[in-house]
N, C-alpha and C positions, 0 to 999 in steps of 0.2 A: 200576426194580425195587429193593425194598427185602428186606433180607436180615437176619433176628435169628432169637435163640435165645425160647423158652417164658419163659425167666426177665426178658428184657428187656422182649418183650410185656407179661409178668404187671405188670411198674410204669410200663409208659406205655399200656395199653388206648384209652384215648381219639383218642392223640397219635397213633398206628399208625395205627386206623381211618379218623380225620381226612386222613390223607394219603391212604390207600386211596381215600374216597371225592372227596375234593376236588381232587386230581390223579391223577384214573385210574391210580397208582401201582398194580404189584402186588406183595403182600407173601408171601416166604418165611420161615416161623418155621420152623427148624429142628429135628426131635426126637431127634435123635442120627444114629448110623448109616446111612446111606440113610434118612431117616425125617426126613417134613416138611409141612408142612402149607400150602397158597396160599391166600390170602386176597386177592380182586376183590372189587370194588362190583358191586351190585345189575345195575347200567346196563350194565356190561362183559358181566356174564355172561349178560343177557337179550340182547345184542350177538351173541354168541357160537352161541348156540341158536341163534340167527336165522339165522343164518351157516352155521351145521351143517344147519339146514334147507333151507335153498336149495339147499345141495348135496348134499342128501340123493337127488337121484335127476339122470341122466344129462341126460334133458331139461333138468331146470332147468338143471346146470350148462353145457350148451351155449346155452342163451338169456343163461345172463349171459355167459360169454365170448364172443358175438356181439356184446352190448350192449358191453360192454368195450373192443372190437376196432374197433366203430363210430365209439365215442365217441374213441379215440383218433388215429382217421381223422378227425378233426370230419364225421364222416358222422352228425349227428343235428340236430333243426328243435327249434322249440319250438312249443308249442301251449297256447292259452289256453282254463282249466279252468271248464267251467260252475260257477258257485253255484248 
C-alpha cells in the first residue's frame, strides 16, 4: 500500500499510476482530515465486483464455502474440458 499527499501525486502522476497498475499496489492520496481518496488498477477492481457478486446471495456463498471446504480436504477430481 502506498500512502501520499495531492501535492506529491500532482508531480509524479505517471510514477503513482505505474505502480498502481503494475504491481497491484493500492494508492492512498490523502486530502486532509479524514479525507482521502484510493486509487486501484482497472483488474483489482473488476476482481473486487466479482468478488462482491459471488457473494452477493446466501446460495452462492454456501457453494463457494463447500468448494473451499472440499478443496481443502483434497476432496476434488479433475476433468477433461471438451473443445
Amino acid at each position: 500500500m502506498i500512502t501520499t499527499t495531492i501535492t506529491d501525486f500532482r508531480k509524479d502522476i505517471k510514477e503513482y499510476l505505474n505502480r498502481v497498475t503494475d504491481n497491484f499496489e493500492t494508492l492512498i492520496i490523502n486530502r486532509g482530515k479524514n479525507s482521502g481518496v484510493v486509487v486501484i488498477s482497472l483488474e483489482e477492481y473488476n476482481a473486487l465486483n466479482t468478488t462482491q457478486h459471488e457473494l452477493s446471495s446466501e446460495k452462492n456463498r454456501m457453494r463457494l464455502d463447500t468448494a473451499i471446504s472440499k478443496f481443502k480436504k483434497n476432496e476434488f477430481f479433475d476433468k477433461t474440458l471438451l473443445e
